[in-house]
C-alpha angles and dihedrals in degrees: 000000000000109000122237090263085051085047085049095054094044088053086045087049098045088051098060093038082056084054104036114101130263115264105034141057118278108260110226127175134185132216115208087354091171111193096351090223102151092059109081088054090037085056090044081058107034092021103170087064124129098213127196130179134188127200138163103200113085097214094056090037089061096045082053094056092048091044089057104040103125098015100130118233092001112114130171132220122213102225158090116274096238107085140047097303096231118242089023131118117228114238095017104113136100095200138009118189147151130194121219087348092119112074096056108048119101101201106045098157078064103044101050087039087059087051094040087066096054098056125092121231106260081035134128123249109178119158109185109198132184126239098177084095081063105034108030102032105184097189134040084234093059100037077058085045097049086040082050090053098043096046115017108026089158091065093052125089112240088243092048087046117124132143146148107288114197122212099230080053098064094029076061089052092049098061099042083059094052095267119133106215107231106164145355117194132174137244150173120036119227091251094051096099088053086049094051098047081053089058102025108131088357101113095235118139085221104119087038091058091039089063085038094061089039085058102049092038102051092110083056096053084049097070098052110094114270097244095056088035101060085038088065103035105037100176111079124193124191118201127205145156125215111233132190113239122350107018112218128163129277135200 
């Protein structure tokens, strides 16, 4: 059974095999991809896929690079997504994504402008974030870290950083990198976790039919106001393309 994040990436992925060019691999890459560990399913799936992930934290980084031994075309970088990811071509890349990444990074003019150089016009930028650190604290220690974020980035620690991210904020971000914002949609209850350990190993299409109904209802969660909305869908995911010229809109 695939949980509702691995449901999310394999949406994310299907979309930028739909818009890669006829005649070569789709070119995906991966900001604070930690262990990876969706990829070898996700290839068994998707398999004519170039995959590249970045992560700074050397556990997960090693994990990474065991996940992906014999995956073929999938590599891993050792870094902070803030600089030039070496060996890597600007404006090469179908998709460029994270996943609660977000919320902890300091400099995020920086990070999505990173991601923002590796994308090819006509490509997909979607970063997907998670407010239930800020909404559903679940520790004292992370409701002061979350108060820290919010209110004094410049004490934390870049890997204790953690804070309320809104969404005007990064579609802002976007388009200062050259990305023109084209969706957002919602996902994950807060119960979903609790839902998935229920059905885990037992064979229901549940959690299949649960990202099915996020995905056809996302103009109904959008008129629900943003604050109870965001209540009841914590993980945010912002959609754009990169353009060349004027950015409008599309679809």
């Amino acid at each position: 059974m695939k949980s509702l994040k691995e449901q999310f990436i394999g949406h994310v992925v299907g979309e930028a095999i739909k818009r890669a060019p006829a005649g070569r691999p789709p070119r995906i890459m991966d900001l604070g991809c930690g262990t990876a560990s969706y990829v070898p399913p996700l290839v068994e799936q998707c398999p004519n896929f170039e995959y590249v992930g970045v992560e700074p934290i050397e556990d997960s980084y090693t994990r990474a690079k065991e996940n992906l031994a014999g995956v073929p075309n999938a590599k891993v970088h050792f870094q902070l997504a803030y600089d030039s990811v070496p060996e890597e071509k600007e404006n090469s890349f179908d998709l460029v994504f994270s996943l609660s990444v977000l919320e902890h990074v300091k400099d995020l003019q920086s990070f999505i402008s990173l991601s923002a150089k590796y994308v090819r016009r006509g490509g997909l930028m979607v970063h997907r974030y998670d407010l239930g650190h800020a909404l559903h604290t679940h520790s004292l220690k992370e409701h002061f870290h979350v108060f820290m974020g919010n209110n004094f980035p410049q004490l934390l620690p870049e890997r204790q950083f953690v804070r309320y991210v809104g969404v005007p904020e990064v579609e802002e971000k976007f388009r200062k990198a050259g990305v023109t914002p084209t969706d957002v949609t919602y996902h994950q209850m807060p119960s979903h976790k609790e839902l998935e350990k229920h059905f885990n190993d037992s064979g229901t299409t549940a959690v299949d039919e649960l990202f099915a109904w996020e995905i056809k209802h996302q103009k109904d969660f959008k008129k629900i106001t943003e604050k109870d909305r965001e209540l009841l869908f914590p993980a945010v995911a912002v959609w754009g393309e990169k353009w060349d010229g004027p950015h409008f809109a599309r679809g």
